[in-house]
mmCIF entry with sequence, helices, sheets and N, C-alpha, C, O atoms, coordinates in Angstrom:
data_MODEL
# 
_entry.id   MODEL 
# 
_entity.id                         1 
_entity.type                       polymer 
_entity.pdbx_number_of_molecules   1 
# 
_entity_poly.entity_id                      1 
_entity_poly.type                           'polypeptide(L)' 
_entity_poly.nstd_linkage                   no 
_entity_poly.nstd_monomer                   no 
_entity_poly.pdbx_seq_one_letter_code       
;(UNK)(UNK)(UNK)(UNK)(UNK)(UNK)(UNK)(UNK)(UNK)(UNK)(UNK)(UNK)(UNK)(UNK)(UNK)(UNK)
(UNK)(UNK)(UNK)(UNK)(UNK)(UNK)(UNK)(UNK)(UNK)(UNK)(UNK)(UNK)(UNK)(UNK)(UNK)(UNK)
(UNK)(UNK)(UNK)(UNK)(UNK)(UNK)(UNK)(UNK)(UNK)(UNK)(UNK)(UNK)(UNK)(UNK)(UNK)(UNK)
(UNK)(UNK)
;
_entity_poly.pdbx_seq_one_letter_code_can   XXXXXXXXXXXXXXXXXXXXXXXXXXXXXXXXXXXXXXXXXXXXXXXXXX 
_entity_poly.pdbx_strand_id                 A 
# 
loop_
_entity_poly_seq.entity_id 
_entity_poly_seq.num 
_entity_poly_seq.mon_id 
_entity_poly_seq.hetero 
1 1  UNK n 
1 2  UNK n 
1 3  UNK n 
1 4  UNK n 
1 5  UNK n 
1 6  UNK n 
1 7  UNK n 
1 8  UNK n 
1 9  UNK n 
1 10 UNK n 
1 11 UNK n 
1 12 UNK n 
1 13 UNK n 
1 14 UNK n 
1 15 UNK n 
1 16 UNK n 
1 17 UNK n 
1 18 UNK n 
1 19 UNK n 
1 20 UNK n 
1 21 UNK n 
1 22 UNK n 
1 23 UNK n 
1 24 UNK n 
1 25 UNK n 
1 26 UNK n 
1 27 UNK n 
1 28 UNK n 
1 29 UNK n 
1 30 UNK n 
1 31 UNK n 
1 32 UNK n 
1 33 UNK n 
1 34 UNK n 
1 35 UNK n 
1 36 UNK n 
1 37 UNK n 
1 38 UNK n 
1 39 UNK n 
1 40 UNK n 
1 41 UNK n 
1 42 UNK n 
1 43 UNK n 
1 44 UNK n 
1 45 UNK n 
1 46 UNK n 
1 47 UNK n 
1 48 UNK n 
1 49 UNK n 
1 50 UNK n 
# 
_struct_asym.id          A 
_struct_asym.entity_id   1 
# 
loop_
_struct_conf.conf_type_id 
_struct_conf.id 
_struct_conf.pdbx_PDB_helix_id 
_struct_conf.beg_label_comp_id 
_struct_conf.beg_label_asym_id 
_struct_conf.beg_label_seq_id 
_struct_conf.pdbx_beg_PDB_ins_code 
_struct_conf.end_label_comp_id 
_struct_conf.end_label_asym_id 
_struct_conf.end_label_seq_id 
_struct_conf.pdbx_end_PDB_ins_code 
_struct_conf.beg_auth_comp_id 
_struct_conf.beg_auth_asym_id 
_struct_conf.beg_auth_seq_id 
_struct_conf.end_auth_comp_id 
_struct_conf.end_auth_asym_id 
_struct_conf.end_auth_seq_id 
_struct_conf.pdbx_PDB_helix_class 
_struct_conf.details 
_struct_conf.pdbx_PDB_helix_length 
HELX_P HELX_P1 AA1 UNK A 5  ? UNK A 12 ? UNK A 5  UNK A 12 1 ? 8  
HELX_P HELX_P2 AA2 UNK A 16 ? UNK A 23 ? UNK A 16 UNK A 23 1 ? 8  
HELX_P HELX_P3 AA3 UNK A 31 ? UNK A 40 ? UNK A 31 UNK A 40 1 ? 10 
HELX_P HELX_P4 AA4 UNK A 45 ? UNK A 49 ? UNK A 45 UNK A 49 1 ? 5  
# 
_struct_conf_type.id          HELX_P 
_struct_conf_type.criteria    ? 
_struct_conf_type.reference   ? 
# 
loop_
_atom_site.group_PDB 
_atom_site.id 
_atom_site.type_symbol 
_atom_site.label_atom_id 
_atom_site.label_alt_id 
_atom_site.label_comp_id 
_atom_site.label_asym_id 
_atom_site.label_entity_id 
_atom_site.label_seq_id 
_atom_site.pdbx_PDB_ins_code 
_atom_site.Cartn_x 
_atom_site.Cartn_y 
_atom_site.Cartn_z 
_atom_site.occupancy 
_atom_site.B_iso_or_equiv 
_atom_site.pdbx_formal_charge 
_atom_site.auth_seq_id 
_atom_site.auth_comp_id 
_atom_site.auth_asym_id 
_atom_site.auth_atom_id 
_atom_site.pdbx_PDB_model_num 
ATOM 1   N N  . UNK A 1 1  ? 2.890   -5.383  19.328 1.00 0.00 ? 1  UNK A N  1 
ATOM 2   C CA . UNK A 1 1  ? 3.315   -4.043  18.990 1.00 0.00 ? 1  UNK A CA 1 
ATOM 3   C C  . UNK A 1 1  ? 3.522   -3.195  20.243 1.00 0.00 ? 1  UNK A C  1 
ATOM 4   O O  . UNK A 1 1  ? 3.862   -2.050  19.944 1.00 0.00 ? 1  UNK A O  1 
ATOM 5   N N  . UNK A 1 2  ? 3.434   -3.381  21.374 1.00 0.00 ? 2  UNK A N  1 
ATOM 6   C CA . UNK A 1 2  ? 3.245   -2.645  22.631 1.00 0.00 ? 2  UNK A CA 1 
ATOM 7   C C  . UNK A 1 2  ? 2.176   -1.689  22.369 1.00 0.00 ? 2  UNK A C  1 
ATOM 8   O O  . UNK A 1 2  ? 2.717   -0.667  21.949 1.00 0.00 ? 2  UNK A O  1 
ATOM 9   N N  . UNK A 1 3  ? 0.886   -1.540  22.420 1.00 0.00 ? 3  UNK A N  1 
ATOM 10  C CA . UNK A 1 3  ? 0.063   -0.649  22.302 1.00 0.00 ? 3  UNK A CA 1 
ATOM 11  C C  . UNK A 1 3  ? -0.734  -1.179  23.217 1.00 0.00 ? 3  UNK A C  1 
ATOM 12  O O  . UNK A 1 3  ? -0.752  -2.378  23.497 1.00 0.00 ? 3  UNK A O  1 
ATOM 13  N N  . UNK A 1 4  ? -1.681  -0.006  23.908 1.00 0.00 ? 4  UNK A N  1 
ATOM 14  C CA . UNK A 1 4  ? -2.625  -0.158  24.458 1.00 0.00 ? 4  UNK A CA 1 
ATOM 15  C C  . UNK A 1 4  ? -3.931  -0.552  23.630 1.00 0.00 ? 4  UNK A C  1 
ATOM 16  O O  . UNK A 1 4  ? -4.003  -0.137  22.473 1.00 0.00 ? 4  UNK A O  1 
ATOM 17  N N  . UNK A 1 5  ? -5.037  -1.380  24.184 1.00 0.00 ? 5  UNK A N  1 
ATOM 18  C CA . UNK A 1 5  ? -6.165  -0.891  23.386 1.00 0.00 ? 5  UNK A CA 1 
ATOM 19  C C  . UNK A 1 5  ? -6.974  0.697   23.151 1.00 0.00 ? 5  UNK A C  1 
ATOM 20  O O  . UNK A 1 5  ? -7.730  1.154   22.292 1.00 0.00 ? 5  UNK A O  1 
ATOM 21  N N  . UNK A 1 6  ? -6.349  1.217   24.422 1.00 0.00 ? 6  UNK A N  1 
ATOM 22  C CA . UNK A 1 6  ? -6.780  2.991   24.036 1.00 0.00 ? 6  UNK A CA 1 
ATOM 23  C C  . UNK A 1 6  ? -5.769  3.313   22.938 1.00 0.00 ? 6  UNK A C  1 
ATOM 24  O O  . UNK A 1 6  ? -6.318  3.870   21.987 1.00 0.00 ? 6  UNK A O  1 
ATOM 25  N N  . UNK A 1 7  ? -4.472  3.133   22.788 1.00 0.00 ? 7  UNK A N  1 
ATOM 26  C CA . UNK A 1 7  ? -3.721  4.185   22.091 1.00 0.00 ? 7  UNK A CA 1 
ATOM 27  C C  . UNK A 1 7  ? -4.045  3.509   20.514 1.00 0.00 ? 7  UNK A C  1 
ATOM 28  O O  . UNK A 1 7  ? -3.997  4.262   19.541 1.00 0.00 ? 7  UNK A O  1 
ATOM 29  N N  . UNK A 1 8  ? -4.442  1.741   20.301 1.00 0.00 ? 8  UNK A N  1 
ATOM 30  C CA . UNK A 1 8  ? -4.867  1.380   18.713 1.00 0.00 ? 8  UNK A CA 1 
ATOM 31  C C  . UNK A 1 8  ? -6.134  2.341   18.741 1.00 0.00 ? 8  UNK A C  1 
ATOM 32  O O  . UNK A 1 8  ? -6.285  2.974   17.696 1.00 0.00 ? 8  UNK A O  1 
ATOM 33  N N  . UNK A 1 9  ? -7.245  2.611   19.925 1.00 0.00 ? 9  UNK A N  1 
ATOM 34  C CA . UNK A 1 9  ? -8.385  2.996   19.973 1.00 0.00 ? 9  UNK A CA 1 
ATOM 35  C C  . UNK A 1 9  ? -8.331  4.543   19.113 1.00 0.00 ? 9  UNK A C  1 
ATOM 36  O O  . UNK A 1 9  ? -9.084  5.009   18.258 1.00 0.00 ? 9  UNK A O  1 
ATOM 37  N N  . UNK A 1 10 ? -7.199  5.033   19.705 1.00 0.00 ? 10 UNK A N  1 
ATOM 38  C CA . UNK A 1 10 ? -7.177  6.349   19.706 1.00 0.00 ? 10 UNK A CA 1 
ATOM 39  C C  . UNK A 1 10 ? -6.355  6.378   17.708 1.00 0.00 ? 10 UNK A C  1 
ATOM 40  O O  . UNK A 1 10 ? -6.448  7.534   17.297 1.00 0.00 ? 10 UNK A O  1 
ATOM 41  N N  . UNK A 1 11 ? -5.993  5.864   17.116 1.00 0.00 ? 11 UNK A N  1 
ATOM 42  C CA . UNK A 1 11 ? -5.150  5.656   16.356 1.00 0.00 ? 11 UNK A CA 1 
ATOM 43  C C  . UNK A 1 11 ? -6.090  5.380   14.969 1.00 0.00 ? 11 UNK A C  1 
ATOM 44  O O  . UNK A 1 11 ? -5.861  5.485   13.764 1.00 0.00 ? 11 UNK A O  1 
ATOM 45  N N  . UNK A 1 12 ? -7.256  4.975   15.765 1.00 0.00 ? 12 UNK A N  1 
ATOM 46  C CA . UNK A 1 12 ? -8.334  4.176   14.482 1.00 0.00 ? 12 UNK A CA 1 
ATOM 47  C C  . UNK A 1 12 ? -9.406  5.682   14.713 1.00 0.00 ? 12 UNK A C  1 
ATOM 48  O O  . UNK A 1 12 ? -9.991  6.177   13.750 1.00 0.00 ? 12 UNK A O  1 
ATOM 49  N N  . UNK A 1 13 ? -9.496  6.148   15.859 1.00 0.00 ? 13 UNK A N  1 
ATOM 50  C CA . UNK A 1 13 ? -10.775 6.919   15.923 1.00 0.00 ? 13 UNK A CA 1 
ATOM 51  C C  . UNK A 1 13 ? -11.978 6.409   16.159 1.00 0.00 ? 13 UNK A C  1 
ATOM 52  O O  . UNK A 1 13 ? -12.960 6.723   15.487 1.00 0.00 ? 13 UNK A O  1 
ATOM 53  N N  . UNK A 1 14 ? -12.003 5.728   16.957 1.00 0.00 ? 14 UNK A N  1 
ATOM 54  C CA . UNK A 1 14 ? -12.781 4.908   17.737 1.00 0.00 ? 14 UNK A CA 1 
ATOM 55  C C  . UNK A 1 14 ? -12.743 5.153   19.058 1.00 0.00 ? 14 UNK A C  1 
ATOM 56  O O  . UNK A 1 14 ? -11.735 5.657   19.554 1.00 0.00 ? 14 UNK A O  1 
ATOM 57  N N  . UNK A 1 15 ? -14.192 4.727   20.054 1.00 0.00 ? 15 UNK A N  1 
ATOM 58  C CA . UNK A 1 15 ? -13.629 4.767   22.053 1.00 0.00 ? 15 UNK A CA 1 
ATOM 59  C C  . UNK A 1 15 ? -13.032 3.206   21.873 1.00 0.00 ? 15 UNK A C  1 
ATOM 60  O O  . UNK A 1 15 ? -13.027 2.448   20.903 1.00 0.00 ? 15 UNK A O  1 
ATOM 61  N N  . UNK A 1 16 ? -12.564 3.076   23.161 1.00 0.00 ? 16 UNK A N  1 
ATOM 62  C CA . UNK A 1 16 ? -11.982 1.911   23.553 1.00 0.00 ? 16 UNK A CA 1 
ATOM 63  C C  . UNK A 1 16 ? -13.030 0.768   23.774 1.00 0.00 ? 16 UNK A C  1 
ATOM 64  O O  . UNK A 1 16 ? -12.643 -0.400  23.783 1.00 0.00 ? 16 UNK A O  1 
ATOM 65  N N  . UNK A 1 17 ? -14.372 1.088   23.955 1.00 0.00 ? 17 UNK A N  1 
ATOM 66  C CA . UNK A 1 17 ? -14.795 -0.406  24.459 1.00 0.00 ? 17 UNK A CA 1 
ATOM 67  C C  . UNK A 1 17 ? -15.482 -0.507  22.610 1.00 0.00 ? 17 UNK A C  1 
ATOM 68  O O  . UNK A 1 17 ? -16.110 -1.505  22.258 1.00 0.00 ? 17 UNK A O  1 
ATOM 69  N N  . UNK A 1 18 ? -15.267 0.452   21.819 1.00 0.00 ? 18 UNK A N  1 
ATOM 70  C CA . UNK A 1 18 ? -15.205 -0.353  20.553 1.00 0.00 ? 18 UNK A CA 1 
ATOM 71  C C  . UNK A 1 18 ? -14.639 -1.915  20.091 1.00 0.00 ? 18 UNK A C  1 
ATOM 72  O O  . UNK A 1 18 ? -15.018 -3.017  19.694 1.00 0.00 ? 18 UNK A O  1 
ATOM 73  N N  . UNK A 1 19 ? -13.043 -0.861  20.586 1.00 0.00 ? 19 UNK A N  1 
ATOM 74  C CA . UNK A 1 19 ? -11.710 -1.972  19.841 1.00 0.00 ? 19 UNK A CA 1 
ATOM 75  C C  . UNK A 1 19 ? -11.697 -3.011  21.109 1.00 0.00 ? 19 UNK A C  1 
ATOM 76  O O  . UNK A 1 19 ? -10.951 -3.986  21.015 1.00 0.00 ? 19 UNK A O  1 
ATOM 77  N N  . UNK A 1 20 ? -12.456 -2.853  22.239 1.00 0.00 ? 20 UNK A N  1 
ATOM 78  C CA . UNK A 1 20 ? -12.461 -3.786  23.009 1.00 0.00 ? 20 UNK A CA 1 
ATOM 79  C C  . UNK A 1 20 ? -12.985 -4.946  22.660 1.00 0.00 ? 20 UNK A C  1 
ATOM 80  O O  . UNK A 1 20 ? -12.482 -6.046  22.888 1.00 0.00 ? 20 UNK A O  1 
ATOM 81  N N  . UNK A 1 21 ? -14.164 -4.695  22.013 1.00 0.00 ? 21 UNK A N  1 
ATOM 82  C CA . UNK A 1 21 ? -15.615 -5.224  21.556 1.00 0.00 ? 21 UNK A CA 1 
ATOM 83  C C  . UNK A 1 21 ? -14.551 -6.376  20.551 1.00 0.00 ? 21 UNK A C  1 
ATOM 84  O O  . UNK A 1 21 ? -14.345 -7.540  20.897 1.00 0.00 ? 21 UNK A O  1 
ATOM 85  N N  . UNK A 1 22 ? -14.074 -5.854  19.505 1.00 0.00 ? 22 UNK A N  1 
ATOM 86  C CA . UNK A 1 22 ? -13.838 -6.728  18.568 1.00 0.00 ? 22 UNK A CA 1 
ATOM 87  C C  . UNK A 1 22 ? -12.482 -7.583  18.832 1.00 0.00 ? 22 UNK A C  1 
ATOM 88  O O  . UNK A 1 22 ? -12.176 -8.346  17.916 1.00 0.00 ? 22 UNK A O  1 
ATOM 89  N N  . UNK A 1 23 ? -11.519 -7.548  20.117 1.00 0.00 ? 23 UNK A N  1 
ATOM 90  C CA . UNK A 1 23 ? -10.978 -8.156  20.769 1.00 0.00 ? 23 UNK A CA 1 
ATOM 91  C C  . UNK A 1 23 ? -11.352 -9.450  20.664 1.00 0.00 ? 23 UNK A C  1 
ATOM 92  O O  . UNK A 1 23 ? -10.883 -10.425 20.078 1.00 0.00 ? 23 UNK A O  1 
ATOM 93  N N  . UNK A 1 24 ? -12.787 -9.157  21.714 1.00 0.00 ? 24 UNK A N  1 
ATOM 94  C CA . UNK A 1 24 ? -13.387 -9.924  21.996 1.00 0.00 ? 24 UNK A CA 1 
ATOM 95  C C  . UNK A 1 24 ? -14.395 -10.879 21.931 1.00 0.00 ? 24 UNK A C  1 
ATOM 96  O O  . UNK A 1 24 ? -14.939 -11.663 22.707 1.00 0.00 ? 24 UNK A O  1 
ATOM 97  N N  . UNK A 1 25 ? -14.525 -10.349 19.948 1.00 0.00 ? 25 UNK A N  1 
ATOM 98  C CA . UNK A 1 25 ? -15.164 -10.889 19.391 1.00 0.00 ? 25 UNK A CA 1 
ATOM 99  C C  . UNK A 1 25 ? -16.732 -10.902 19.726 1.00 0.00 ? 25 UNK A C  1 
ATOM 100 O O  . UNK A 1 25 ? -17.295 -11.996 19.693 1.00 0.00 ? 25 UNK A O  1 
ATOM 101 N N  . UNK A 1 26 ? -17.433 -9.820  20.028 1.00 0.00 ? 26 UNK A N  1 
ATOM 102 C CA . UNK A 1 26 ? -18.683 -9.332  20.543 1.00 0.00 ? 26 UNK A CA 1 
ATOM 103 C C  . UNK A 1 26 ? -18.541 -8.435  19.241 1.00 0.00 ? 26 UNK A C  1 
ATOM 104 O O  . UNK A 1 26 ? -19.691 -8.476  18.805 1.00 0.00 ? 26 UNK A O  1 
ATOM 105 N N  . UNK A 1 27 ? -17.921 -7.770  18.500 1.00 0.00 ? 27 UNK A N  1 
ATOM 106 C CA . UNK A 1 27 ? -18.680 -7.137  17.037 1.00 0.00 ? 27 UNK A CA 1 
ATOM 107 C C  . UNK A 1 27 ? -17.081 -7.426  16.062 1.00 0.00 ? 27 UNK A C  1 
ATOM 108 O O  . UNK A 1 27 ? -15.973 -7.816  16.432 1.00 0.00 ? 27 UNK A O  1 
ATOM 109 N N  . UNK A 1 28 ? -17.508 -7.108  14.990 1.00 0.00 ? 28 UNK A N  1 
ATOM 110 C CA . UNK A 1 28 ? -16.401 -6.688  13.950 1.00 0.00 ? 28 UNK A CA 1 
ATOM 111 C C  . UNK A 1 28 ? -16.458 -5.425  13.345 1.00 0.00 ? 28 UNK A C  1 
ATOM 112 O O  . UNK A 1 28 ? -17.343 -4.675  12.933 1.00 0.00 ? 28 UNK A O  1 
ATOM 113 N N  . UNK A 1 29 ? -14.747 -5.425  13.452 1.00 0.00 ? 29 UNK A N  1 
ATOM 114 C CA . UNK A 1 29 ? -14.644 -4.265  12.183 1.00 0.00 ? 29 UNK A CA 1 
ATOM 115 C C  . UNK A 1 29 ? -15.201 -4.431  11.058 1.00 0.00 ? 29 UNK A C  1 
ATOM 116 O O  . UNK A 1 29 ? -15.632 -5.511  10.655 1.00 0.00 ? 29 UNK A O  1 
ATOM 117 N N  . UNK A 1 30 ? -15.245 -3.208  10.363 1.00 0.00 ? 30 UNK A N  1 
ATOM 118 C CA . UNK A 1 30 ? -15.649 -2.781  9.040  1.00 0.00 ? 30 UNK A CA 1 
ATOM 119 C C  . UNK A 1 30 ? -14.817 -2.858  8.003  1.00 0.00 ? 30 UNK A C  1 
ATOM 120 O O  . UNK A 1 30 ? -13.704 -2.989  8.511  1.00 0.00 ? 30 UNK A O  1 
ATOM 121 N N  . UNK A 1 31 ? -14.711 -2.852  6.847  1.00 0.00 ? 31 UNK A N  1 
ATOM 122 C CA . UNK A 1 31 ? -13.263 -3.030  6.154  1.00 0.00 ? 31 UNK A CA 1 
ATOM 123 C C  . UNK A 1 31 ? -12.045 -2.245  6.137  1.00 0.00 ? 31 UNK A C  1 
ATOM 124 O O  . UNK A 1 31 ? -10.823 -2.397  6.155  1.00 0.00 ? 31 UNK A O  1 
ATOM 125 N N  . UNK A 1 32 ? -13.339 -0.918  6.075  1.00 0.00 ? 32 UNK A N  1 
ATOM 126 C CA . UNK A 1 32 ? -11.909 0.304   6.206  1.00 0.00 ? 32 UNK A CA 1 
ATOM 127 C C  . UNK A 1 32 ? -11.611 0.508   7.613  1.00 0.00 ? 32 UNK A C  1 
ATOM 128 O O  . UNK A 1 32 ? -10.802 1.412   7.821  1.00 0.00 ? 32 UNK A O  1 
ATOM 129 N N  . UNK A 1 33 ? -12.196 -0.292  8.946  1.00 0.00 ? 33 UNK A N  1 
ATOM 130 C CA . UNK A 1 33 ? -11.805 0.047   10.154 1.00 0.00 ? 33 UNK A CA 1 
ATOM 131 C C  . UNK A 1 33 ? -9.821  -1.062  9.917  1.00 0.00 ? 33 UNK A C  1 
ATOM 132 O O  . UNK A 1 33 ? -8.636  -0.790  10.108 1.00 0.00 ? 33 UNK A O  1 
ATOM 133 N N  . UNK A 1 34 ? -10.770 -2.490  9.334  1.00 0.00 ? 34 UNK A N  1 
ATOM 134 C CA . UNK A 1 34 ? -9.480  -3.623  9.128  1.00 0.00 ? 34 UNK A CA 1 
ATOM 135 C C  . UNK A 1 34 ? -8.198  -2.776  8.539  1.00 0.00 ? 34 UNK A C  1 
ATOM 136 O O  . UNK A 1 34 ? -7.015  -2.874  8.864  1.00 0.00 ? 34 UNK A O  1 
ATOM 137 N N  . UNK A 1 35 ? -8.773  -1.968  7.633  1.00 0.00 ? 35 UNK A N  1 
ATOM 138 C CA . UNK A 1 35 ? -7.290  -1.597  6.498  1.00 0.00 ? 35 UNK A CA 1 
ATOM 139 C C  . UNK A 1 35 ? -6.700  -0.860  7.433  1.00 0.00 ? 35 UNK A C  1 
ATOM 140 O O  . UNK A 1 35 ? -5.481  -0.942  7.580  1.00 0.00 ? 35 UNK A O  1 
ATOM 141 N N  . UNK A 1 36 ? -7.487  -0.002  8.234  1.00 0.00 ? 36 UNK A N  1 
ATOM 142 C CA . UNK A 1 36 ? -6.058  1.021   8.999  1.00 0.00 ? 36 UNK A CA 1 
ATOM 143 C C  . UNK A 1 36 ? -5.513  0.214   10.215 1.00 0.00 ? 36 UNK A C  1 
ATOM 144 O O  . UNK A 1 36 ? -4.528  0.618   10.833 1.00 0.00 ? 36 UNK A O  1 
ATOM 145 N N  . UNK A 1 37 ? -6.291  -1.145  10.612 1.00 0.00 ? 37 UNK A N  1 
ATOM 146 C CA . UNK A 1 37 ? -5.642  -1.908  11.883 1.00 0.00 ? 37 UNK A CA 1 
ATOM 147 C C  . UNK A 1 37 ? -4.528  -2.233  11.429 1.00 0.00 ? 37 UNK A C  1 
ATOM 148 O O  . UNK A 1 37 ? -3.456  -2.051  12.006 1.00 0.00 ? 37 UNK A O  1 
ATOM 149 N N  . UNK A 1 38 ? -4.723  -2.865  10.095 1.00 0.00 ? 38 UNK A N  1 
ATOM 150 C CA . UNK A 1 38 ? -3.405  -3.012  9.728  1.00 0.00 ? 38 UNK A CA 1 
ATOM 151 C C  . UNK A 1 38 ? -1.973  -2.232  9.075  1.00 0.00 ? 38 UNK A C  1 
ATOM 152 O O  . UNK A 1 38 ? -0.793  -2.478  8.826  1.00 0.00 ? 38 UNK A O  1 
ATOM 153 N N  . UNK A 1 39 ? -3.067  -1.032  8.987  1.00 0.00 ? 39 UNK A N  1 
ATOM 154 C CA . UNK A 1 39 ? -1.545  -0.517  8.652  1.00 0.00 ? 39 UNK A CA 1 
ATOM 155 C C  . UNK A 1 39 ? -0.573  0.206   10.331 1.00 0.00 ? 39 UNK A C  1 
ATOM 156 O O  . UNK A 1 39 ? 0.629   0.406   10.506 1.00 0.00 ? 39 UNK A O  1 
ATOM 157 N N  . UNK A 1 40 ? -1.672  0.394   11.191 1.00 0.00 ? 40 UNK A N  1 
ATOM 158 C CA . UNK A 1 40 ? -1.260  0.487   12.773 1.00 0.00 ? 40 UNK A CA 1 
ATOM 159 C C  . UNK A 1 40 ? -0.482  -0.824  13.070 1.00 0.00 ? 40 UNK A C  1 
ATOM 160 O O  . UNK A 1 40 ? 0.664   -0.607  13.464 1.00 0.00 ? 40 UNK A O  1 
ATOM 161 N N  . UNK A 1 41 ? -0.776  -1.929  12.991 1.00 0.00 ? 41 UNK A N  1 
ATOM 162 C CA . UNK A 1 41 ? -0.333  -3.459  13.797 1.00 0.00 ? 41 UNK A CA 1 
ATOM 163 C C  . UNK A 1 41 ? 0.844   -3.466  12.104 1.00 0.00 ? 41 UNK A C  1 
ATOM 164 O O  . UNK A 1 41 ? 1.291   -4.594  11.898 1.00 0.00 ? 41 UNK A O  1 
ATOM 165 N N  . UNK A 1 42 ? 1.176   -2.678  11.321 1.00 0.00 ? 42 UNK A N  1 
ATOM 166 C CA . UNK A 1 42 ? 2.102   -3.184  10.550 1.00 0.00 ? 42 UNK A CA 1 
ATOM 167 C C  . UNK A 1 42 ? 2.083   -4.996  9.868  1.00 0.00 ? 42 UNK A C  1 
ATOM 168 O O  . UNK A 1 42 ? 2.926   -5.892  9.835  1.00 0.00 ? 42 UNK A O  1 
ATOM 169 N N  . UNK A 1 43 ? 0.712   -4.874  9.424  1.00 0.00 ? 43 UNK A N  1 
ATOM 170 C CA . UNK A 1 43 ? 0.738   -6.414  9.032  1.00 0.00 ? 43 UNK A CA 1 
ATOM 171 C C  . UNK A 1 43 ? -0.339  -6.335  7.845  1.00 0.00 ? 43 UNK A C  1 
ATOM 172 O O  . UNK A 1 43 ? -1.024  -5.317  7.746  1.00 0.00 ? 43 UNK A O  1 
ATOM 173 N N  . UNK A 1 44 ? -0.524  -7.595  6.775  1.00 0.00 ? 44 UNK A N  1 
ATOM 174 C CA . UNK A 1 44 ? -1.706  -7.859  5.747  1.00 0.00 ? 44 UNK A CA 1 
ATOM 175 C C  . UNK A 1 44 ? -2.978  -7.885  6.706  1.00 0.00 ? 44 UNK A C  1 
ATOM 176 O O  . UNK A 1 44 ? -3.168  -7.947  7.921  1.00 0.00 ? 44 UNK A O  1 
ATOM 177 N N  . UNK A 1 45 ? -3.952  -7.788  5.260  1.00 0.00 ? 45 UNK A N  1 
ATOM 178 C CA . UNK A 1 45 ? -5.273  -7.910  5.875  1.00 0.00 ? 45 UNK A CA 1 
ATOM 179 C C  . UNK A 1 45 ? -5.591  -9.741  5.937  1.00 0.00 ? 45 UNK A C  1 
ATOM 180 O O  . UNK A 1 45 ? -6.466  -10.271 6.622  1.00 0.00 ? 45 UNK A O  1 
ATOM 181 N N  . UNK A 1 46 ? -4.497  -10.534 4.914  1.00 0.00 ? 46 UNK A N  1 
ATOM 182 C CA . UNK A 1 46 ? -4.960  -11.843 5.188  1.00 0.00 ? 46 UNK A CA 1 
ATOM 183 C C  . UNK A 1 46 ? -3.941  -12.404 6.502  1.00 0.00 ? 46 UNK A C  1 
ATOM 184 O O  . UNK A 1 46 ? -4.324  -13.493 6.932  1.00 0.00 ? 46 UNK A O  1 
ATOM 185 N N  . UNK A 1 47 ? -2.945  -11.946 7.070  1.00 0.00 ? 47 UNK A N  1 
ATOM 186 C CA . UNK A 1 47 ? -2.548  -11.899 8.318  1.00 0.00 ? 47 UNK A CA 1 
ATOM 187 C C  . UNK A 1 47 ? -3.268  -12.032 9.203  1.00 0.00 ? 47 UNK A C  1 
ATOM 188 O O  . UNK A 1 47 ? -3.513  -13.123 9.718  1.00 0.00 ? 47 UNK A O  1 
ATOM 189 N N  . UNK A 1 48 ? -3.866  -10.685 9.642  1.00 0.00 ? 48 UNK A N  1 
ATOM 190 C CA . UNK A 1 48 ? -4.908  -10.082 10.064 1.00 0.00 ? 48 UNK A CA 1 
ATOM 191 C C  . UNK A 1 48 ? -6.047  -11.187 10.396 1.00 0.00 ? 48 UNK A C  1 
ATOM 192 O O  . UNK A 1 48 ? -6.381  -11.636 11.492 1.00 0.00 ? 48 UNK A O  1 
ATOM 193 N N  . UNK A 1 49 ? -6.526  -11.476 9.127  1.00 0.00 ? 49 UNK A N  1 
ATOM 194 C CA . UNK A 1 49 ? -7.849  -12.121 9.604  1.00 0.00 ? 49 UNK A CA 1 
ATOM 195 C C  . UNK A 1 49 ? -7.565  -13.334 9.741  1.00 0.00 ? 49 UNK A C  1 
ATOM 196 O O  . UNK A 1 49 ? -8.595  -13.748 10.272 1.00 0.00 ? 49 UNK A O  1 
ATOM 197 N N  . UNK A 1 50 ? -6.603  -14.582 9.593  1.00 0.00 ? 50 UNK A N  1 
ATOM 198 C CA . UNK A 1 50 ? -6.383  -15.800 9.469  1.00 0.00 ? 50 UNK A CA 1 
ATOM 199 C C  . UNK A 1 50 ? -5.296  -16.172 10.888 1.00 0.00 ? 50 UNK A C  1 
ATOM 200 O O  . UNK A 1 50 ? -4.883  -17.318 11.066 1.00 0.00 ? 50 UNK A O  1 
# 
């Protein structure tokens, strides 16, 4: 999508070493954090997670 991790950061309402975190698989989102990733990254939630 060309986004930064600050500007998804900033987009979800989150800091950045949040959305860093789950990059990197050191935490996960929450469900309703997933539903708005995806409506930001324009994709499903079984997209998304698979």
């Amino acid at each position: 999508m060309g986004l930064t991790q600050k500007q998804v950061a900033d987009k979800l309402n989150i800091v950045e070493s949040c959305y860093a975190n789950w990059e990197q698989g050191r935490t996960e989102p929450n469900i309703s954090a997933l539903r708005k990733l995806c409506d930001i990254l324009n994709t499903t939630l079984d997209e998304l997670i698979n």
